[in-house]
Chimera marker file (.cmm) of the C-alpha trace (Angstrom):
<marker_set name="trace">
<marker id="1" x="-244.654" y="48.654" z="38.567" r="1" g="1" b="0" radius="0.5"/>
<marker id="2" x="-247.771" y="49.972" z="39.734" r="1" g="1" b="0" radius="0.5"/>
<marker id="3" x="-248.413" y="52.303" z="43.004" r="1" g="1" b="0" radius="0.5"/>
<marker id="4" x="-250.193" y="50.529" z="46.162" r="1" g="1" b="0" radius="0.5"/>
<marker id="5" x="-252.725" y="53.364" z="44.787" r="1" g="1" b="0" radius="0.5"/>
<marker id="6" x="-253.786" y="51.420" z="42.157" r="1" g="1" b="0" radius="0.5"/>
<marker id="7" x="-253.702" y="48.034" z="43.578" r="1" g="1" b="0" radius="0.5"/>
<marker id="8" x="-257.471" y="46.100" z="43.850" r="1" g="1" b="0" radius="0.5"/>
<marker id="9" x="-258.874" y="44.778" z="46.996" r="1" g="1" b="0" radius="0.5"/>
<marker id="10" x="-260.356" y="41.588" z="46.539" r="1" g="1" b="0" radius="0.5"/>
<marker id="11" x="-263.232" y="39.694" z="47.967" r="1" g="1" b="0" radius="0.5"/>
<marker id="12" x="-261.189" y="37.541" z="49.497" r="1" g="1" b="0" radius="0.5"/>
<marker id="13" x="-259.260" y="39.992" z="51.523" r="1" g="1" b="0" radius="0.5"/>
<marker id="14" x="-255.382" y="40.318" z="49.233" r="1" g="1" b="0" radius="0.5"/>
<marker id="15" x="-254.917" y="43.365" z="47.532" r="1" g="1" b="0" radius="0.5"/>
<marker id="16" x="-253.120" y="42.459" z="43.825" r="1" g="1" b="0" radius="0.5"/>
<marker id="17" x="-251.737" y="44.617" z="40.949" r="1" g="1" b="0" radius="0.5"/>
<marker id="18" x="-252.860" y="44.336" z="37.331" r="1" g="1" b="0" radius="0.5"/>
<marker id="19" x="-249.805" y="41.681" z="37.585" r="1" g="1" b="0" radius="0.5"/>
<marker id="20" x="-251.757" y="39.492" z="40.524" r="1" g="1" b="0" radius="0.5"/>
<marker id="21" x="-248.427" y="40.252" z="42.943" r="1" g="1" b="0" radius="0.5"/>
<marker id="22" x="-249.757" y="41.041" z="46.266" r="1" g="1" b="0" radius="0.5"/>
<marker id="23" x="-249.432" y="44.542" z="47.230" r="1" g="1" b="0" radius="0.5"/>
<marker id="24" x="-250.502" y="45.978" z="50.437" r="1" g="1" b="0" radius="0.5"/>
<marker id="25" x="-252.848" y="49.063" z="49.695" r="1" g="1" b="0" radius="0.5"/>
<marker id="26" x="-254.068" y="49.506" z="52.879" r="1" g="1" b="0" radius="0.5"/>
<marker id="27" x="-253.267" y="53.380" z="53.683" r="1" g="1" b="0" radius="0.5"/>
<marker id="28" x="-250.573" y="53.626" z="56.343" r="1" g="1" b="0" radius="0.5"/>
<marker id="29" x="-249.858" y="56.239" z="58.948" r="1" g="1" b="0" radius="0.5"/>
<marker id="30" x="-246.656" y="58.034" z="59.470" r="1" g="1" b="0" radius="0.5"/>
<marker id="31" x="-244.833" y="54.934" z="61.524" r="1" g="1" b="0" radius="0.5"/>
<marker id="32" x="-246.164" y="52.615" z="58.709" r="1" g="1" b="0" radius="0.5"/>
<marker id="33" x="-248.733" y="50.864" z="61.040" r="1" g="1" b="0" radius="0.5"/>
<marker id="34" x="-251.425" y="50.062" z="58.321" r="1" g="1" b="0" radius="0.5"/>
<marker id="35" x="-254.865" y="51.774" z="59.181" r="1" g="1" b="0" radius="0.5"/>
<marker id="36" x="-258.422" y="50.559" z="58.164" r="1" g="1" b="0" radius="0.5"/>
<marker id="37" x="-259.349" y="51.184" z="54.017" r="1" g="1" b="0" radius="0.5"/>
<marker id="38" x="-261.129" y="54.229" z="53.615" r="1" g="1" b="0" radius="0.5"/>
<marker id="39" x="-259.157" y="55.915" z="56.612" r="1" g="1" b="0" radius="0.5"/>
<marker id="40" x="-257.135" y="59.063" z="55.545" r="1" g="1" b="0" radius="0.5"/>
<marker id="41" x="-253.266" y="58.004" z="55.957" r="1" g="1" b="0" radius="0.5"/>
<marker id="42" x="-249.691" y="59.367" z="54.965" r="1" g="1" b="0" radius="0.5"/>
<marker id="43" x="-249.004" y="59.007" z="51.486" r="1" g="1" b="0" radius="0.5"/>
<marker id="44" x="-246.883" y="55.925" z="50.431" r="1" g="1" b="0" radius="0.5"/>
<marker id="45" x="-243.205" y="55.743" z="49.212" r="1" g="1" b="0" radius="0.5"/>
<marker id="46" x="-243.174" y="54.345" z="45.428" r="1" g="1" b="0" radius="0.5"/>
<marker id="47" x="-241.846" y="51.655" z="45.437" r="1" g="1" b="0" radius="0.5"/>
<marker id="48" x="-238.731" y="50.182" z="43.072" r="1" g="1" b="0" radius="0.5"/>
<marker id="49" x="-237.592" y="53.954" z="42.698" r="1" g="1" b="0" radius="0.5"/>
<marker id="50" x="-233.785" y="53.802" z="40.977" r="1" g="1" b="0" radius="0.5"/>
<marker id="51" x="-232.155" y="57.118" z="43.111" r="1" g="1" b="0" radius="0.5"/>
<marker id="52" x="-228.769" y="58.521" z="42.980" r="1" g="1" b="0" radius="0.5"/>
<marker id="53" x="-227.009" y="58.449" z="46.297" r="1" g="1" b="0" radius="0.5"/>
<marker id="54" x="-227.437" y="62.183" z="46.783" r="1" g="1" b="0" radius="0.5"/>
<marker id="55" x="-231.599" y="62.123" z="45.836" r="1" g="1" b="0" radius="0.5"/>
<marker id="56" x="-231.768" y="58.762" z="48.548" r="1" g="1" b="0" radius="0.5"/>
<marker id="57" x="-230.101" y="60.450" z="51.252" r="1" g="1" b="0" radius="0.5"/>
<marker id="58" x="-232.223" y="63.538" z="50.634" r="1" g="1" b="0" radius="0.5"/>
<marker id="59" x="-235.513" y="61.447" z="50.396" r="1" g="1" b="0" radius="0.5"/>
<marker id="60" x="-234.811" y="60.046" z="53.504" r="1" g="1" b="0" radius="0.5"/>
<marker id="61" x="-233.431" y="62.857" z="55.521" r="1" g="1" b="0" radius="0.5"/>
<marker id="62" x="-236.590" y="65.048" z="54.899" r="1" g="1" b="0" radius="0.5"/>
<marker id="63" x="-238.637" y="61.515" z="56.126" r="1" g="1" b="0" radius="0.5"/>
<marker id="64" x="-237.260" y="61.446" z="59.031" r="1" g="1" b="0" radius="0.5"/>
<marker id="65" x="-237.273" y="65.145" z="59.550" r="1" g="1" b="0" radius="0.5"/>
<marker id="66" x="-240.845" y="64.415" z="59.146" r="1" g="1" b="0" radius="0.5"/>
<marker id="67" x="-241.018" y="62.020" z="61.967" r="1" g="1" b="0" radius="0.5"/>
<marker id="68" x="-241.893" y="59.197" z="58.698" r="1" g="1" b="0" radius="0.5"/>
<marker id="69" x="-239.040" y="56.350" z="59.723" r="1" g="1" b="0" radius="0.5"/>
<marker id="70" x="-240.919" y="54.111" z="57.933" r="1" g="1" b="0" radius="0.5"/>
<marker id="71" x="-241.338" y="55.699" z="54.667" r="1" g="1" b="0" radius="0.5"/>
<marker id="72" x="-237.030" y="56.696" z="55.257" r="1" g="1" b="0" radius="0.5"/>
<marker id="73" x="-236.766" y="53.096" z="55.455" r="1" g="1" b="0" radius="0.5"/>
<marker id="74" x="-238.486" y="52.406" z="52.353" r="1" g="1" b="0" radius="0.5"/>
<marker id="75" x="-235.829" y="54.900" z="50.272" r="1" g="1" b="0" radius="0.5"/>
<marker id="76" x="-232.736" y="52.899" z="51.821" r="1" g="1" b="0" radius="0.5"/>
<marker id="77" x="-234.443" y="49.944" z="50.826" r="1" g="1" b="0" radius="0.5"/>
<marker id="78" x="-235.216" y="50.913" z="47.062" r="1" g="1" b="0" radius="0.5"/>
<marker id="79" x="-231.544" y="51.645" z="47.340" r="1" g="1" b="0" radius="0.5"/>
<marker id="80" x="-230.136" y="48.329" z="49.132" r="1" g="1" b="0" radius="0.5"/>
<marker id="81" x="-231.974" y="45.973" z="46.397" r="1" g="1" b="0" radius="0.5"/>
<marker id="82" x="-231.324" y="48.343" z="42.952" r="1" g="1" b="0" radius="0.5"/>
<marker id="83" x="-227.244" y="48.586" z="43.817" r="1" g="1" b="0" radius="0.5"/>
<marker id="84" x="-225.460" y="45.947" z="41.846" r="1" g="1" b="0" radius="0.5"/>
<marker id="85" x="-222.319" y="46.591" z="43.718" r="1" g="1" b="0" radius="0.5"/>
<marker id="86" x="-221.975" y="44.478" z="47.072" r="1" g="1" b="0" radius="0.5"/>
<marker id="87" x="-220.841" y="46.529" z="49.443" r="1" g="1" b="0" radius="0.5"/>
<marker id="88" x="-222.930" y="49.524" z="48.281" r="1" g="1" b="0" radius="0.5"/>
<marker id="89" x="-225.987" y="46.817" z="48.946" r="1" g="1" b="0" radius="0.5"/>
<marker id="90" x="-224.456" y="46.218" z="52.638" r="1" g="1" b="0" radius="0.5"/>
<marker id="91" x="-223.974" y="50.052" z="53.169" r="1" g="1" b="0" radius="0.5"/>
<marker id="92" x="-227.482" y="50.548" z="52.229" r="1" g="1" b="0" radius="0.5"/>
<marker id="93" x="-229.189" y="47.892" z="54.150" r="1" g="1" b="0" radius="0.5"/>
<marker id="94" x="-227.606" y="48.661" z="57.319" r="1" g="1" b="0" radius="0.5"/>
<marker id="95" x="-228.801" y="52.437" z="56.356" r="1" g="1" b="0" radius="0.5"/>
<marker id="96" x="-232.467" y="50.936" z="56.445" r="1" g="1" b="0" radius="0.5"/>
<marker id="97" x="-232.286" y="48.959" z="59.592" r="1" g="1" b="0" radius="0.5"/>
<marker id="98" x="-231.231" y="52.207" z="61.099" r="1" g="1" b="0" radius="0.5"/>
<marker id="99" x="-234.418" y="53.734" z="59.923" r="1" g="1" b="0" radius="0.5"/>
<marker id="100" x="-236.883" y="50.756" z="60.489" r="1" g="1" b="0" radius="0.5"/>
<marker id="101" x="-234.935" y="50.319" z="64.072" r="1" g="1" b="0" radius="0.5"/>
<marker id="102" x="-235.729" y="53.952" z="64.886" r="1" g="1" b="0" radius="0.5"/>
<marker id="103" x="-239.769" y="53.246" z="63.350" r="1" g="1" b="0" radius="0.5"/>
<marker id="104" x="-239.858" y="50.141" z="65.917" r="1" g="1" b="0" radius="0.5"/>
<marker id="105" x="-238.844" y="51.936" z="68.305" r="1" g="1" b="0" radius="0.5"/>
<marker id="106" x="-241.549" y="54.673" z="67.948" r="1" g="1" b="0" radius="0.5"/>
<marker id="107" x="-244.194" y="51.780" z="67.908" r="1" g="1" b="0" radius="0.5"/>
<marker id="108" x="-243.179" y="50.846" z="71.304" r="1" g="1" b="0" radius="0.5"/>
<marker id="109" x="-241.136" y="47.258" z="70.021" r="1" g="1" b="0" radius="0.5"/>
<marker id="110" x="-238.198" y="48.370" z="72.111" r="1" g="1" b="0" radius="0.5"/>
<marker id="111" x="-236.501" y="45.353" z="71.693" r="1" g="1" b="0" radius="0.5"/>
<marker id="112" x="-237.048" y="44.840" z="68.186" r="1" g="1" b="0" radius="0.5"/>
<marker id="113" x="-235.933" y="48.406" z="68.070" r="1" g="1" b="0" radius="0.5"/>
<marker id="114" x="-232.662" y="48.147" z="69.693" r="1" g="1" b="0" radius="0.5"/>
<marker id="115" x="-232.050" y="44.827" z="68.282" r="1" g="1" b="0" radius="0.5"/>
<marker id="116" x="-232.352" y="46.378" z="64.383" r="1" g="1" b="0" radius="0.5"/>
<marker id="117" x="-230.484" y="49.795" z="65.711" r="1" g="1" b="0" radius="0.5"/>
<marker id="118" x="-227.132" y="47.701" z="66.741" r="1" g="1" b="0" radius="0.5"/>
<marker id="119" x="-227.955" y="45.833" z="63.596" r="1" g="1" b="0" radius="0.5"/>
<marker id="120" x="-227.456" y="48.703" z="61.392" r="1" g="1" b="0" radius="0.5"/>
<marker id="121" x="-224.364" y="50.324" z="62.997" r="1" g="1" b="0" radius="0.5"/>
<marker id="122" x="-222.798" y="46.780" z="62.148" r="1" g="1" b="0" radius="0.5"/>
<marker id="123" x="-223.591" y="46.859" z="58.895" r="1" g="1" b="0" radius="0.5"/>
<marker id="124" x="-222.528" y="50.568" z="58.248" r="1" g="1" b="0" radius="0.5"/>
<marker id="125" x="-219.528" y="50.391" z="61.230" r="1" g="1" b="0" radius="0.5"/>
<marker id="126" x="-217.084" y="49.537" z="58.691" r="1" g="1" b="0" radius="0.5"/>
<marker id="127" x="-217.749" y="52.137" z="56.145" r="1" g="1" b="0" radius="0.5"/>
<marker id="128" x="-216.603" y="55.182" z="59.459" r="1" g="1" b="0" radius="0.5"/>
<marker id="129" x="-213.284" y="55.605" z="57.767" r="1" g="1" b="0" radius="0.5"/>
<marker id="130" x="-214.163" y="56.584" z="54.502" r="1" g="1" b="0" radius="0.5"/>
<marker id="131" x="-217.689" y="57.072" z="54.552" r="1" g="1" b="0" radius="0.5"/>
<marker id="132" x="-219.814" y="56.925" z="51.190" r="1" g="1" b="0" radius="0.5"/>
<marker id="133" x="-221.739" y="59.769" z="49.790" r="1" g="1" b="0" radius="0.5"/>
<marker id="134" x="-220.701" y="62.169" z="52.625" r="1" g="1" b="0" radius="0.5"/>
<marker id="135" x="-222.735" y="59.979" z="55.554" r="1" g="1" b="0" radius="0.5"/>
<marker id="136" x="-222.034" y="60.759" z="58.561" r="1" g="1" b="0" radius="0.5"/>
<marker id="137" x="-221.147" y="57.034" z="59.549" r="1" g="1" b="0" radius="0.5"/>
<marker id="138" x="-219.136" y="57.483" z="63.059" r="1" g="1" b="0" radius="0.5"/>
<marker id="139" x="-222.464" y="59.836" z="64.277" r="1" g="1" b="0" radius="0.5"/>
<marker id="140" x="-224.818" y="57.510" z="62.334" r="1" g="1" b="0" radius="0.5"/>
<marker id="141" x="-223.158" y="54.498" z="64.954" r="1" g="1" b="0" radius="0.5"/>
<marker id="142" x="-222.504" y="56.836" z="68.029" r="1" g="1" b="0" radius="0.5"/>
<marker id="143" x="-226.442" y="57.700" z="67.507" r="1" g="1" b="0" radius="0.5"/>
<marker id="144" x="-227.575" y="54.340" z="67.012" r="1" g="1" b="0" radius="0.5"/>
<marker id="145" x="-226.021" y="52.837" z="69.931" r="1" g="1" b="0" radius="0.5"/>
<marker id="146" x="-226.892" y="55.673" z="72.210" r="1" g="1" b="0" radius="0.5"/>
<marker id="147" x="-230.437" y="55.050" z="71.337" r="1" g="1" b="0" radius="0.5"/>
<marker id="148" x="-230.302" y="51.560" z="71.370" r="1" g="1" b="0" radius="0.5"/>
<marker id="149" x="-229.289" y="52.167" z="74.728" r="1" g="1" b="0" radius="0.5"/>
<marker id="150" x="-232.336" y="54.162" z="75.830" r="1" g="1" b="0" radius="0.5"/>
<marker id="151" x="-234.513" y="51.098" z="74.116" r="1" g="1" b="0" radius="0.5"/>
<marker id="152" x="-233.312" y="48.774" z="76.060" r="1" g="1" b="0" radius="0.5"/>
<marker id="153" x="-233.738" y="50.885" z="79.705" r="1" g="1" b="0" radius="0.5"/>
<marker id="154" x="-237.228" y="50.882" z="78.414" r="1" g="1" b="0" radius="0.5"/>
<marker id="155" x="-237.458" y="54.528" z="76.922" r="1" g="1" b="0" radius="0.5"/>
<marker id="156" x="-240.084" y="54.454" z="73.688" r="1" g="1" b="0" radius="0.5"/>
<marker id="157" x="-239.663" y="57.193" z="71.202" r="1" g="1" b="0" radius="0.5"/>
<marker id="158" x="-242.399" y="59.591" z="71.657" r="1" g="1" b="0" radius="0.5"/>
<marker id="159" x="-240.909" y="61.876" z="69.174" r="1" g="1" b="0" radius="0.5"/>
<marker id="160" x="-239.362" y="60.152" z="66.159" r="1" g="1" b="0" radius="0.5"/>
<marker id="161" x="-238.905" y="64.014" z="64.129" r="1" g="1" b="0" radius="0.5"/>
<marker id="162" x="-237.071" y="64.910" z="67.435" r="1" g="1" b="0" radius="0.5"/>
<marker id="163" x="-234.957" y="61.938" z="67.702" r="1" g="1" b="0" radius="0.5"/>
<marker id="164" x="-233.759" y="61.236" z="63.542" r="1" g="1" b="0" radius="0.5"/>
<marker id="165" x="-230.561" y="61.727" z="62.949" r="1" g="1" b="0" radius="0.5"/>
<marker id="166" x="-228.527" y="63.709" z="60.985" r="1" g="1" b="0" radius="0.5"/>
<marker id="167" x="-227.699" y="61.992" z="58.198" r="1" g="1" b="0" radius="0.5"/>
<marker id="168" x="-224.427" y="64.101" z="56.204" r="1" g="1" b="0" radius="0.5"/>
<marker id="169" x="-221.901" y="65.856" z="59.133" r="1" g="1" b="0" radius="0.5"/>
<link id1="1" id2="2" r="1" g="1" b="0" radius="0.2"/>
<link id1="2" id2="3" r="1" g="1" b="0" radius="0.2"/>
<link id1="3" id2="4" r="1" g="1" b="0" radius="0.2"/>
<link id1="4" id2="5" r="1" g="1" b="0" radius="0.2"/>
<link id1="5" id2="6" r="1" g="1" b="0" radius="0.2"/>
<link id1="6" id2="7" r="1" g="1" b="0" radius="0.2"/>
<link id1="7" id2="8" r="1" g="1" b="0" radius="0.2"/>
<link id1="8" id2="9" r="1" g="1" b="0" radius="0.2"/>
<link id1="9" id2="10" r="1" g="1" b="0" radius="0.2"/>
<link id1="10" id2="11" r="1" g="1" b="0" radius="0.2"/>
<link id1="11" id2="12" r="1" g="1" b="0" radius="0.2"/>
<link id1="12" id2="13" r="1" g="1" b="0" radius="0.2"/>
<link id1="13" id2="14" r="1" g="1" b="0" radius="0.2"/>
<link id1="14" id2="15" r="1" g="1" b="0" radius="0.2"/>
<link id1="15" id2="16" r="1" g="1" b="0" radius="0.2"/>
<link id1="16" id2="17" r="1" g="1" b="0" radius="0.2"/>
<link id1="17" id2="18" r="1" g="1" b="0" radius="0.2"/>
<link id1="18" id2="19" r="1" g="1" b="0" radius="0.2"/>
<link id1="19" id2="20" r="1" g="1" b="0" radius="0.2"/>
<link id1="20" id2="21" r="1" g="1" b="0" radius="0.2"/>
<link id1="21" id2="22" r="1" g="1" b="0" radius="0.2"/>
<link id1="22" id2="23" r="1" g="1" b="0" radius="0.2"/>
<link id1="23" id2="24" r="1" g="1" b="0" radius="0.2"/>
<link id1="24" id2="25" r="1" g="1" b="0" radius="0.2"/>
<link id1="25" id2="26" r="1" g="1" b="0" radius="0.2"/>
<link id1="26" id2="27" r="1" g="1" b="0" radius="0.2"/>
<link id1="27" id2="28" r="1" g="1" b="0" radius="0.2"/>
<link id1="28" id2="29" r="1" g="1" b="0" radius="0.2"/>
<link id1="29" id2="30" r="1" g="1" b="0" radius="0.2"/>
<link id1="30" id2="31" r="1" g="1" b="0" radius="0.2"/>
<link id1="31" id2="32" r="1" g="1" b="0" radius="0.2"/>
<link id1="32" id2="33" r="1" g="1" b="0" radius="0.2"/>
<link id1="33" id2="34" r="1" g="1" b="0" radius="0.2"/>
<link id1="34" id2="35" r="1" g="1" b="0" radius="0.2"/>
<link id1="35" id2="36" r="1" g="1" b="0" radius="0.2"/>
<link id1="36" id2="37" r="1" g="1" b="0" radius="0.2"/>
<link id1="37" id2="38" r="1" g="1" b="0" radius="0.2"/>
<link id1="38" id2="39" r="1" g="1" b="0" radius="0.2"/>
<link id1="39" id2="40" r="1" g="1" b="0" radius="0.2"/>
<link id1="40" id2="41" r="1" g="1" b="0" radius="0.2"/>
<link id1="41" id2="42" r="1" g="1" b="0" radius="0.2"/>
<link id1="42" id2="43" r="1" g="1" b="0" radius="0.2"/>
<link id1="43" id2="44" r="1" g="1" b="0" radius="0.2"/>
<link id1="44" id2="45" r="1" g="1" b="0" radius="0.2"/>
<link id1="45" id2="46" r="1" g="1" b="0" radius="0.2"/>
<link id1="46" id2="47" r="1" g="1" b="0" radius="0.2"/>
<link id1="47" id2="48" r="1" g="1" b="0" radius="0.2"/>
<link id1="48" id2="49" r="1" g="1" b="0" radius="0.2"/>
<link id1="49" id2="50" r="1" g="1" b="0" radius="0.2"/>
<link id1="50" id2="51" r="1" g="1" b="0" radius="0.2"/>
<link id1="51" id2="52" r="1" g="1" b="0" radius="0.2"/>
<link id1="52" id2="53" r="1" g="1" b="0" radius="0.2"/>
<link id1="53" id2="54" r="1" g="1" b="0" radius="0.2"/>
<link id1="54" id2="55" r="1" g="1" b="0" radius="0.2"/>
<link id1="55" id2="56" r="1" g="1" b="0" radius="0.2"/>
<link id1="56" id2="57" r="1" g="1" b="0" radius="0.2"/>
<link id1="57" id2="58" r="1" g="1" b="0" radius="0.2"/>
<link id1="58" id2="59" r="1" g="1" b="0" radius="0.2"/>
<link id1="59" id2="60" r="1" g="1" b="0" radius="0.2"/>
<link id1="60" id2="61" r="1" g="1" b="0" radius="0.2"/>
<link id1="61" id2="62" r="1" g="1" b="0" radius="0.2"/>
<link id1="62" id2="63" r="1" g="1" b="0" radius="0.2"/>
<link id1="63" id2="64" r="1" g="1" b="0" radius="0.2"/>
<link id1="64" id2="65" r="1" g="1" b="0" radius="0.2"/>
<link id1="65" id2="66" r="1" g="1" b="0" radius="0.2"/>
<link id1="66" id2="67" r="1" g="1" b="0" radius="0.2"/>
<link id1="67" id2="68" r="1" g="1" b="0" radius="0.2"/>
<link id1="68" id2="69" r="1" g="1" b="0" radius="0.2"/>
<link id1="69" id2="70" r="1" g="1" b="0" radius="0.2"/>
<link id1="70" id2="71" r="1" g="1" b="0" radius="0.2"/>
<link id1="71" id2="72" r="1" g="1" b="0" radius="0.2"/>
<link id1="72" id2="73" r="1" g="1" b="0" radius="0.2"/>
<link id1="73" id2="74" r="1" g="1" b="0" radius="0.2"/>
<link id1="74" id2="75" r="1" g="1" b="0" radius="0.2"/>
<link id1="75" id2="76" r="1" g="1" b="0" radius="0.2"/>
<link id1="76" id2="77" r="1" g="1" b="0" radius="0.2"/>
<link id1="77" id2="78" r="1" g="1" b="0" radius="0.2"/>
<link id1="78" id2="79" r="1" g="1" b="0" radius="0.2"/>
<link id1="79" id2="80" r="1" g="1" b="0" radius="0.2"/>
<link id1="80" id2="81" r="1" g="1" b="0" radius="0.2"/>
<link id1="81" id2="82" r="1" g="1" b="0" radius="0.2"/>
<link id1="82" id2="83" r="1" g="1" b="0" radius="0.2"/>
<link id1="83" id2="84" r="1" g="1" b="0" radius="0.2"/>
<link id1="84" id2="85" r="1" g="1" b="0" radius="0.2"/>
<link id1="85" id2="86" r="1" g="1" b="0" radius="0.2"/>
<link id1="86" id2="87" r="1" g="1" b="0" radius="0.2"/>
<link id1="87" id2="88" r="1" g="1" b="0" radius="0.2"/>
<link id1="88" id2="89" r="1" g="1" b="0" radius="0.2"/>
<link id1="89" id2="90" r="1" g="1" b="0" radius="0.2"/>
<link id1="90" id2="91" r="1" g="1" b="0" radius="0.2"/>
<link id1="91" id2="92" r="1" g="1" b="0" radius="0.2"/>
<link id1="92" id2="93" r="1" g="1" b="0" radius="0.2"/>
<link id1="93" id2="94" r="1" g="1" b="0" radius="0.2"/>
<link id1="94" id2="95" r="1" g="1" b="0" radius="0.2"/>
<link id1="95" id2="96" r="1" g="1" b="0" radius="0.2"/>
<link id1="96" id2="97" r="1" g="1" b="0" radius="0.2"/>
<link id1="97" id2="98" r="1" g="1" b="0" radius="0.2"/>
<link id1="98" id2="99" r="1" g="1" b="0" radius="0.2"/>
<link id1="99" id2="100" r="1" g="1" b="0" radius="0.2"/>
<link id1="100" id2="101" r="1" g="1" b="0" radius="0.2"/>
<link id1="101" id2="102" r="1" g="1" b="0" radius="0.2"/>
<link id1="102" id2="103" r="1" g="1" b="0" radius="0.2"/>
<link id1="103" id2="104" r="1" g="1" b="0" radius="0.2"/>
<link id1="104" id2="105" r="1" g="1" b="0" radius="0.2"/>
<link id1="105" id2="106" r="1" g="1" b="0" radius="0.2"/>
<link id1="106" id2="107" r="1" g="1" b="0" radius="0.2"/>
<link id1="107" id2="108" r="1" g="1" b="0" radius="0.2"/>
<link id1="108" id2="109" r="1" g="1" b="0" radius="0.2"/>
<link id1="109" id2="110" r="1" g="1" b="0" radius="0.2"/>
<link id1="110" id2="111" r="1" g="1" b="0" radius="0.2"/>
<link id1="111" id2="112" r="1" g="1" b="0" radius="0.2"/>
<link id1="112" id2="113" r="1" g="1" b="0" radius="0.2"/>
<link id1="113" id2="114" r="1" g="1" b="0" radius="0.2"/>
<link id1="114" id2="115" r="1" g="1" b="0" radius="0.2"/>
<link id1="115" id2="116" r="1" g="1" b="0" radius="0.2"/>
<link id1="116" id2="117" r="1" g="1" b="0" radius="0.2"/>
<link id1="117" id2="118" r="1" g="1" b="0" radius="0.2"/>
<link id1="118" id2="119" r="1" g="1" b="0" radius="0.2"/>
<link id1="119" id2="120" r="1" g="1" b="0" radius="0.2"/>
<link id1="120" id2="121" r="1" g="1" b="0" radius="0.2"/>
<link id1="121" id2="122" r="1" g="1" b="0" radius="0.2"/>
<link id1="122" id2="123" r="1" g="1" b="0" radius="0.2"/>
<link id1="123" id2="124" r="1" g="1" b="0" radius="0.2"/>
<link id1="124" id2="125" r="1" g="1" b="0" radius="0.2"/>
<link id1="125" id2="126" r="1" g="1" b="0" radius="0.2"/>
<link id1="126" id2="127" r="1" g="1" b="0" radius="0.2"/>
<link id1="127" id2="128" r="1" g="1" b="0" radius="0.2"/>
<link id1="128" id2="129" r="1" g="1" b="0" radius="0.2"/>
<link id1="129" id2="130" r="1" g="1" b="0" radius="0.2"/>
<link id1="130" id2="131" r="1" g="1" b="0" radius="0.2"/>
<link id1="131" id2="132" r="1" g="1" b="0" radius="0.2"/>
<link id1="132" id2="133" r="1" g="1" b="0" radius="0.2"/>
<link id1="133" id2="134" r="1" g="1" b="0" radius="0.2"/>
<link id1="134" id2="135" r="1" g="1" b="0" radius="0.2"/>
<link id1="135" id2="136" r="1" g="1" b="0" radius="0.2"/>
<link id1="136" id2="137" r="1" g="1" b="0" radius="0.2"/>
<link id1="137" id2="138" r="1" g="1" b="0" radius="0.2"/>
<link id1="138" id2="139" r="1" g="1" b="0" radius="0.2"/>
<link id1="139" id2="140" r="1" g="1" b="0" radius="0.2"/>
<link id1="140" id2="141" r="1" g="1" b="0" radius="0.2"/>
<link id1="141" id2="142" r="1" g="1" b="0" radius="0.2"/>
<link id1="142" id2="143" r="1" g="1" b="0" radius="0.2"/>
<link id1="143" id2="144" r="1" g="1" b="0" radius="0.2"/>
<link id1="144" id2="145" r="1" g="1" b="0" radius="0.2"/>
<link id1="145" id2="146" r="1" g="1" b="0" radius="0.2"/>
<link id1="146" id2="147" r="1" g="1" b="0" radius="0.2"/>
<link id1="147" id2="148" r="1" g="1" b="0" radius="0.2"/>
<link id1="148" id2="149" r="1" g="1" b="0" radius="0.2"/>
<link id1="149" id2="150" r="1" g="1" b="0" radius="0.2"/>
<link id1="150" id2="151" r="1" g="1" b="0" radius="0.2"/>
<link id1="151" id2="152" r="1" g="1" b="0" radius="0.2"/>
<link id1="152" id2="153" r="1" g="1" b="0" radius="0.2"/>
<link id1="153" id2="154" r="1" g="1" b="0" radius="0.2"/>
<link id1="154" id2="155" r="1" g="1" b="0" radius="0.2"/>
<link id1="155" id2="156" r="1" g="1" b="0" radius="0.2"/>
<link id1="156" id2="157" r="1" g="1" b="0" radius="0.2"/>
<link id1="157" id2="158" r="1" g="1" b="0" radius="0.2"/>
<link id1="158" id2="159" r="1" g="1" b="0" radius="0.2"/>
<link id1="159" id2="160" r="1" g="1" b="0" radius="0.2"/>
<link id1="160" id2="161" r="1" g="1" b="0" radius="0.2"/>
<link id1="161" id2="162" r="1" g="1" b="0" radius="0.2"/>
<link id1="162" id2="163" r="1" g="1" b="0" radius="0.2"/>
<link id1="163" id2="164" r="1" g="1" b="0" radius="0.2"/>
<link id1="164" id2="165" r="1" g="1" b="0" radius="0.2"/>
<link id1="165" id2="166" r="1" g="1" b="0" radius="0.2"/>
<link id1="166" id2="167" r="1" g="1" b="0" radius="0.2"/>
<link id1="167" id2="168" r="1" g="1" b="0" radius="0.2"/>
<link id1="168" id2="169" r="1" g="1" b="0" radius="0.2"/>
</marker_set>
């Protein structure tokens, strides 16, 4: 698959691959808002990446530490859609809409925010009892909640570095 870095614009406004599949190649900033071609933005997650458990969690833990939700979101994702296994694919979903929950939250959708926090805890709430690949689930929840919470009193994010979670216990 090739990188949004070597996708084409076109005239008539779609960026393609070699393949003609759209892909966005706008540059991005660190929430994943896209910014204007030319402008200098954060560099892109690759996408379709096959990681072990350990190398995802990492990935995404040093995103978020970065304030980069988005791009966290983007590593849970590669890892939702390449797991074969069901309930890995669940696990690994709800990890995303934690991190694209927390990224719509910085961008000031609070309710979008809250709604895909809640969203995520549900999908990873089940996994608290014997959580995968030493996640933190119970936190993961208790964290998601409590910050769904603020959303929905109408607190934005300012700080989305200051407000990730901690992803292992």
């Amino acid at each position: 698959m090739r990188s949004t870095k070597e996708s084409q614009h076109t005239p008539r406004g779609r960026d393609r691959d070699d393949e003609g599949r759209a892909r966005n190649a706008r540059p991005r900033d660190g929430l994943g808002r896209p910014l204007p071609y030319g402008a200098a933005g954060v560099e892109r997650q690759p996408e379709g990446v096959t990681r072990s458990p350990a190398h995802t969690i990492d990935d995404a833990q040093r995103l978020l530490d970065e304030g980069k939700p988005f791009h966290a979101h983007e590593v849970f994702e590669d890892a939702w859609k390449s797991s074969d296994d069901p309930d890995e694919r669940q696990f690994w979903k709800g990890m995303a809409q934690l991190a694209v929950g927390l990224t719509h939250g910085a961008r000031g959708n609070l309710v979008g925010g809250a709604r895909l926090l809640r969203r995520g805890a549900e999908h990873i709430g089940p996994y608290a009892e014997r959580p995968p690949h030493g996640i933190a689930v119970a936190a993961l929840v208790e964290w998601a909640d409590a910050l769904a919470v603020e959303l929905d009193d109408g607190e934005p994010i300012d700080a989305p570095a200051a407000r990730a979670p901690r992803l292992r216990g």
